[in-house]
N, C-alpha and C positions, 0 to 999 in steps of 0.2 A: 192681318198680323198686327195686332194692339191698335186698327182705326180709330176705333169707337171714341174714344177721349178724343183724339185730332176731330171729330166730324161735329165734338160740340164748342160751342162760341170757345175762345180764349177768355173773355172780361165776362165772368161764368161768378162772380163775389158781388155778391149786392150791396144794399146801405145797411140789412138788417142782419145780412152773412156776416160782415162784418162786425156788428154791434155785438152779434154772439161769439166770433169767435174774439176779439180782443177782450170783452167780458169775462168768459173762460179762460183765459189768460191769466189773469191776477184777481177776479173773486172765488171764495172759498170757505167754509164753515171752517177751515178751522183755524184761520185766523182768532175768530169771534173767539174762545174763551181767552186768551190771551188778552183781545179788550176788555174781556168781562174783567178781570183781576184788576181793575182800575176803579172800578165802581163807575162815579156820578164823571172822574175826573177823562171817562171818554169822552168826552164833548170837548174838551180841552185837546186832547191829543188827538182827536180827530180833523179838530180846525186848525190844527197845527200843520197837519198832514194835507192840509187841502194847498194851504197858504205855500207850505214848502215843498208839495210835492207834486198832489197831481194837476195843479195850473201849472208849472212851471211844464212837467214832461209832456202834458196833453196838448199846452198852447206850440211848444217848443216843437215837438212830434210832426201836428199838424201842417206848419211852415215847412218845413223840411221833405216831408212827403208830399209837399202840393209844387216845391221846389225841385227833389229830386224824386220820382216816383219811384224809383228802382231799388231791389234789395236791402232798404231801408239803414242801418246804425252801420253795416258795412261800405254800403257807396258813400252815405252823409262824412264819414271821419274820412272816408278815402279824396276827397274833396277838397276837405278842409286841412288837410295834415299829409295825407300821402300811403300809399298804398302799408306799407308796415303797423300804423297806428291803425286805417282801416281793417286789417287781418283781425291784429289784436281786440277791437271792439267787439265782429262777430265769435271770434273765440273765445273773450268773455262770454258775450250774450248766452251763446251755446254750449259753453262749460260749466257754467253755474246752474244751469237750467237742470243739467243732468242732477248734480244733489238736490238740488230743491223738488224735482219730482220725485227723488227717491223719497225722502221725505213724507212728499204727501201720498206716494202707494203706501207708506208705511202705514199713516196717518191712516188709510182707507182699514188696511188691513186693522188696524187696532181697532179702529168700530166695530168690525166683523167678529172680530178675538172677544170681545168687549159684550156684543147681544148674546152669544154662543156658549159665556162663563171662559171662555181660555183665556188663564191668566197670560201676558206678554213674558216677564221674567221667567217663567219655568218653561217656555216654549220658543226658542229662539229661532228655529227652525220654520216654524210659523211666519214668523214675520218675515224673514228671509224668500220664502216660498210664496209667500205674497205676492211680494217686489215682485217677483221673477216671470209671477204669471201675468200679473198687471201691466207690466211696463212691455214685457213680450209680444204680451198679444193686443195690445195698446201700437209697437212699431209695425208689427205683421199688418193690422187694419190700415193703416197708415199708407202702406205698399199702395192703394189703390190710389190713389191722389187726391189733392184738395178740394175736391168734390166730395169725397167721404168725408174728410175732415172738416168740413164746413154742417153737414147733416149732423156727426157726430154731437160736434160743438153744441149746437144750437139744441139737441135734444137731452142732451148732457144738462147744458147749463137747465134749462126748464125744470128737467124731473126732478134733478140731484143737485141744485143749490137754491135756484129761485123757490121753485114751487117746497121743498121742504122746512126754507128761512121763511118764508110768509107764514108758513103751518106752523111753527115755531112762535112766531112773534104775535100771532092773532090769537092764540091757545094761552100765552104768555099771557098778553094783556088782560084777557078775559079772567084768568088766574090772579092774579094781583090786584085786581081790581075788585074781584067778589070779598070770600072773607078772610082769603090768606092774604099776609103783608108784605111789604118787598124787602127781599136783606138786604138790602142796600139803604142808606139813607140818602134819600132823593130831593135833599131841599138845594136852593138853586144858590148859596153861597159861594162867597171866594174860596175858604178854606178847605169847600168839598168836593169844586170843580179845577179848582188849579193847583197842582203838583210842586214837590217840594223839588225845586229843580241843582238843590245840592248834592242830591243822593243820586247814587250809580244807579240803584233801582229803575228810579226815573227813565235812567238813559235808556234801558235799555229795553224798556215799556214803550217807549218810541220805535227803537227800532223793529220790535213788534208791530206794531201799527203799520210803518212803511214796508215789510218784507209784506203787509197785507194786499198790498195794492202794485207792487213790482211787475213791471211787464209788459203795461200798457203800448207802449211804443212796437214790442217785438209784434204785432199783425202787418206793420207796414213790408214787413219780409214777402206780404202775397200780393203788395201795390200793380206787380204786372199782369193779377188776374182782377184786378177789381175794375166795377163799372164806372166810367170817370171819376178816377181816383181822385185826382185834384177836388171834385165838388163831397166825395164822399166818404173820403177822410177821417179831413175834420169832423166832419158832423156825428160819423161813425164812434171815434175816440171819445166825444162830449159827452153823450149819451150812452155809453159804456160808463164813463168816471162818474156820471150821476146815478147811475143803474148798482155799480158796485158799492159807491160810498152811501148811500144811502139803507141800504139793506145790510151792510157791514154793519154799520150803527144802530140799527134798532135789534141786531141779532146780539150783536155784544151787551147791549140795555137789556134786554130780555133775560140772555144767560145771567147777569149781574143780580136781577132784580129776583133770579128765584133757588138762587145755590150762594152761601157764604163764599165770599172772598176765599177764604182758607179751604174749601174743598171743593175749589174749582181744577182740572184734571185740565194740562194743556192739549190732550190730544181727543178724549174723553168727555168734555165741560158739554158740549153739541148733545152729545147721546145721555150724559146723565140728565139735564134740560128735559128731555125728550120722555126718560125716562119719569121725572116727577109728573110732568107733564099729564101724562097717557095713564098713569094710576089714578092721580087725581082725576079723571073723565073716565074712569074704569074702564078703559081701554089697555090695558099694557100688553096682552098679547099680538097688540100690530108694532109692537117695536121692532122685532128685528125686519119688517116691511119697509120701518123709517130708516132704520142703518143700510138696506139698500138702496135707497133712493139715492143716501147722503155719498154710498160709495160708489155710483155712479155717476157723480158730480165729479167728483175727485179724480174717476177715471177718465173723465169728457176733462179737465183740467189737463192732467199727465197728457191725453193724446194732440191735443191744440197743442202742447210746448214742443211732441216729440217731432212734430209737422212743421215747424216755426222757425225757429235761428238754423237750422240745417240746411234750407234750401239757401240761405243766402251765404253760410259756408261753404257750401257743394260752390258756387260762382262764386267764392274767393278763391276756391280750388283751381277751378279750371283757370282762372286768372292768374294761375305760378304758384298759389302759395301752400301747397299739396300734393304729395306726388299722384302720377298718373293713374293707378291702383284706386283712387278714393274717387275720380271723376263722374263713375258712372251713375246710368239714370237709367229708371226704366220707360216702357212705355207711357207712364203718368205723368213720368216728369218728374218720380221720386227720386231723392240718390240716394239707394240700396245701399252704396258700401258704406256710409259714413252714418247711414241709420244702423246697421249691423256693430259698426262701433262703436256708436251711442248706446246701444243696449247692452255691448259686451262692459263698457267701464259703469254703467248703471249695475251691473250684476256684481262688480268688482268693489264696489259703495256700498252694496246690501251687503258684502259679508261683514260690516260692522258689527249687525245685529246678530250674528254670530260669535266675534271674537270679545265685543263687550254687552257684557246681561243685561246694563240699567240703559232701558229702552231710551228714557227721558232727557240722559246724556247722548247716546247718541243723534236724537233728536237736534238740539241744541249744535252738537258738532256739524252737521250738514247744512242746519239753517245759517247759522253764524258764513259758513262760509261761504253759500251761497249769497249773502248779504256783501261781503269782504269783497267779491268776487265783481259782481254786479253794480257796486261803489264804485270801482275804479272805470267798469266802462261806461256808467253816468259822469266821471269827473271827463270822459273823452264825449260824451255826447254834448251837456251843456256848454264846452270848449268851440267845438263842431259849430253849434249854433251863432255864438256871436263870428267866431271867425267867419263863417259864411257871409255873412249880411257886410263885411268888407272886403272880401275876397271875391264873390259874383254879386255885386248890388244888382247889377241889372235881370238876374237869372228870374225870370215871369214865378212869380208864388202864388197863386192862387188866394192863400190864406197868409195873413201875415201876422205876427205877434204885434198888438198894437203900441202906440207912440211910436213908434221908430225905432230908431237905435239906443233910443234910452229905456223902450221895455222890453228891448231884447235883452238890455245889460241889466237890469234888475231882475230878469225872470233867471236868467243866465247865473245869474251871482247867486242869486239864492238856492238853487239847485246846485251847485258847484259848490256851494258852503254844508249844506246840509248832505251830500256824500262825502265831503271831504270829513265831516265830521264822524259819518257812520262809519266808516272805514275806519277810523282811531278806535272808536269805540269800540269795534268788533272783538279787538286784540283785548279788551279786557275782560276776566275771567265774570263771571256773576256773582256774587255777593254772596254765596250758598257755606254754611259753616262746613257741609259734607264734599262739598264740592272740587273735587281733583283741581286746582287753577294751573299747579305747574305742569302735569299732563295735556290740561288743556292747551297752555302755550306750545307747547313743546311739539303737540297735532297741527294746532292753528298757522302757527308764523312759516315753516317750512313748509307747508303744505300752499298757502297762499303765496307764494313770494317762486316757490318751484310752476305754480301755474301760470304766474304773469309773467315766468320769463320761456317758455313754450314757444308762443308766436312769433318771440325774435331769434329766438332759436332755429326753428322753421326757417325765417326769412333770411338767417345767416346759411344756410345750408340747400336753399331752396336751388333747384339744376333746372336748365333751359327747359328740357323737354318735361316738364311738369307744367308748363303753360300751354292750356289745348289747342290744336290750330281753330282757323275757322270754321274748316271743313270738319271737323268734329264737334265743335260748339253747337250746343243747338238753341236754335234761333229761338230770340224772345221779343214776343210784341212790346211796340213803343204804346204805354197808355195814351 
């Protein structure tokens, strides 16, 4: 009766399970044209993003999880703040996830629509139908437990990010290099690499970059299947944030260097790339071979998120903060009901691209606010961290952010500054002469401000017998 999972190890997540599945996490082709629309001035915004983003969440992460192994952004802020702030974290974590995967099924589907000829606006339906089967059959796989999702991951990330961004960027270089030129001017000046950072543009070229790399931390959610989590962490996280930033950046230089700024396609920029690409080497009919690859990246993406922030909601759940209804698990160890209702308000997001035509706006609506969303449970993580380091000095850390208390509070402050920042920015519309701003507000502000107040919601309303007894908890190994 469902043995087979109980007969293999529990700490069943290796150092390299890992590497793939927080990899999958937050790398992605389709960030990359959104770099590309910077030119030469990636390198600027990329070391910006290192500085302010992933030292801070990878060093920050790795203490925390060698500190607390368990359920990761939910037990860390339950720690440091108290069970309601804790709730609120993983229901960021895990609400924001939901639009930002819509999103990127979207993003898959448009490649698909894209090698095929179907236009996106005359086909709304399309993309709609996408979502639906992507992200469905993405939760369905899921049912088996983190042992699929680990294989997924890992062959995901290989076929349909890695191995497609190297093909990409080795075909590149050998193209630019021969007798075609780079549209980009590539000389190594201040003027070309550093951005004018009065214009909104600017800003929100940044937050491009950082929605690139978001997410890192949410693998600590499988810390109770990994093999000595404390030593393998850290190292897992390190080698992930070298792994993504690296190939982020030579795929964005790539796209830059062989499509004008002006006709680079935010969803699209990957496969036109691909497309100049495979002509020039009289290859073009293996393109729509490469637009699968790519949507298979994106679909190993979607199913690592759908696997992710739910397990450690399901144990806020049973901990009170959820009624009884959403507890359950199956044989794997999945929780069924609250994956079924991650898929039902995923379906209830794709009817955007139903009730508005311009694909590129909707885009935009769901990134934004997954960004908005994910701001404020980074303003409770970095918080998390220094208050820890005074509230359990003595709690054994394995890994620790170095100098002491004073590189917690500069890694801490810098990360607390740069979401406190992106969160402002989120609320402003984009600089676009066609572009709807007061619509936009009028989607954006209620819509973020109705999600963050949810979890208090909940935890005002929350009744005794929504916390599971013992005797129904089921038991989790101590790493």
């Amino acid at each position: 009766m469902g043995k087979t999972p109980r007969n293999q190890p529990k700490h069943h997540i290796t150092l390299w399970h890992l590497v793939f599945m927080t990899t999958a996490l937050f790398m992605t082709m389709l960030n990359m044209p959104l770099m590309a629309q910077t030119g030469m001035k990636i390198l600027f915004f990329n070391t910006a993003v290192i500085l302010c983003y992933i030292l801070p969440v990878a060093l920050i992460s790795a203490e925390l999880a060698t500190g607390w192994p368990k359920h990761g952004v939910y037990t860390w802020v339950q720690e440091a703040f108290g069970a309601p702030f804790g709730f609120m974290a993983i229901f960021l974590q895990w609400f924001q996830a939901i639009f930002a995967m819509v999103a990127t099924v979207a993003y898959t589907t448009a490649a698909l629509a894209f090698v095929f000829d179907r236009p996106l606006d005359e086909n709304p339906w399309l993309m709609f139908t996408g979502v639906i089967i992507i992200y469905w059959g993405a939760t369905f796989a899921n049912f088996k437990g983190t042992r699929i999702t680990k294989r997924i991951a890992g062959i995901c990330l290989l076929a349909g990010t890695i191995f497609p961004s190297l093909t990409m960027i080795t075909l590149g270089l050998l193209y630019v290099t021969g007798p075609a030129q780079p549209a980009i001017d590539i000389s190594l000046t201040t003027a070309n690499i550093i951005p004018s950072l009065s214009q909104t543009s600017t800003l929100f070229l940044f937050l491009s970059f950082l929605f690139g790399f978001i997410g890192m931390e949410v693998s600590a959610g499988h810390a109770t299947e990994v093999q000595n989590v404390r030593r393998t962490y850290p190292i897992a996280i390190l080698i992930a944030a070298f792994i993504g930033f690296s190939i982020s950046l030579l795929g964005g230089l790539t796209i830059a260097m062989i499509i004008p700024v002006t006709e680079i396609s935010n969803t699209l920029g990957v496969l036109q790339t691909f497309t100049i690409l495979l002509d020039h080497y009289g290859v073009p009919n293996i393109l729509p071979i490469a637009a699968m690859f790519i949507a298979v990246g994106a679909a190993g993406q979607v199913s690592t998120w759908i696997a992710g922030p739910v397990k450690s909601l399901a144990v806020a759940g049973r901990d009170g903060m959820l009624p009884k209804f959403l507890h359950g698990s199956n044989t794997h160890d999945m929780p069924v009901p609250l994956m079924l209702v991650q898929a039902t308000i995923a379906t209830l997001i794709a009817t955007a691209f139903l009730l508005h035509v311009k694909t590129n706006e909707v885009f935009l609506y769901l990134t934004s606010t997954a960004v908005l969303l994910y701001s404020v449970m980074y303003l409770l993580l970095y918080s998390t961290a220094i208050r820890l380091r005074y509230k359990y000095p003595n709690v054994p850390r394995t890994y620790k952010v170095p100098f002491g208390n004073w590189g917690i509070w500069v890694l801490g402050s810098i990360g607390f500054s740069i979401s406190l920042i992106a969160f402002m920015i989120g609320f402003r519309p984009p600089d676009e002469p066609d572009f709807p701003a007061t619509t936009y507000l009028a989607i954006i502000i209620p819509g973020v401000f109705l999600t963050l107040s949810i979890p208090f919601i909940l935890w005002k309303v929350r009744r005794p017998n929504w916390k599971a007894s013992k005797q129904t908890k089921k038991p989790r190994p101590t790493p």
